[in-house]
Steps between C-alpha positions, in 0.01 A plus 500: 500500500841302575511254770838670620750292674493229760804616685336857578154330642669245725760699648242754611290232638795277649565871659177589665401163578844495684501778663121590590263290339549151662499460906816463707651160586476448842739280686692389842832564518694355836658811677806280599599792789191452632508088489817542701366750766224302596614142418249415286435598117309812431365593180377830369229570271648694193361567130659616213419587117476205263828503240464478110663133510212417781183547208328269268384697202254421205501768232321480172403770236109577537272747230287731676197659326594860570824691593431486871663141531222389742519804726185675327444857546546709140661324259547484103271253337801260342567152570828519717775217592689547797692175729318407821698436784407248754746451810494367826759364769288248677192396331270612658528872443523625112526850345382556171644797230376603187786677261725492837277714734316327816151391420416313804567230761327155529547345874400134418397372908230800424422417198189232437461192331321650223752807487815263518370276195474836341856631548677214425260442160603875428867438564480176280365659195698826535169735558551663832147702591550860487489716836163590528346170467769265667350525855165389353695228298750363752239521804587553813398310811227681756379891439826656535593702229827637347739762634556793354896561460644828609506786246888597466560155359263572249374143461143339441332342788639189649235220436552265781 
């Protein structure tokens, strides 16, 4: 199997981490009308979508040992390359894609000790853990466990 091109897997990651994967911004902006009406300044809570010049990305080619790129399910015995995406916009939030598609999201306040040494070995050495195991790997603080994303979107389950 080919590894394909790096300019198909990050633009569909730079996409859907853009526009649904990573959390809003939120931010004050003064409402000058407002300020002037009541003589004093007056802010108002606002949030908007993160913008592709706004993300940090990491990207690296990684060989899976079947054709499901990390995703399991059925899948042809074959080692398989395929670019992993890694982007966030503030540091403390990352998504994760295998071969372009949403794998999951690692929240690192939520994230332990143990499960933050982890992520940031795997990011060193370019060996991100595939879906299934990466909430056991990058461990997440108290009982709570991961969210299951809503079925139209068609993605795996969001990890933290």
């Amino acid at each position: 199997m080919q590894l394909g091109t790096p300019f198909d897997a990050l633009s569909q990651a730079l996409a859907s981490a853009c526009y649904k994967d990573l959390p809003d911004i939120v931010y004050q902006r003064k409402d000058y009308h407002a300020s002037k009406v009541h003589n004093r300044e007056v802010y108002i809570q606002e949030s908007r979508r993160p913008e592709q010049w706004e993300v940090e990305v990491v990207m690296f080619p990684q060989t899976w040992s079947d054709t499901s790129l990390g995703f399991g399910g059925m899948a042809g015995q074959a080692f398989t390359p395929a670019y992993t995406v890694i982007i966030t916009h503030d540091m403390s939030n990352y998504c994760v894609y295998f071969g372009g598609r949403f794998a999951y999201r690692v929240n690192l306040p939520e994230v332990t000790a143990k499960g933050l040494k982890n992520f940031r070995d795997d990011m060193a050495q370019h060996r991100m853990d595939d879906v299934n195991s990466s909430y056991i790997r990058y461990e997440r603080k108290g009982n709570a466990t991961p969210t299951q994303k809503s079925p139209e979107n068609g993605s795996p389950q969001d990890r933290f």
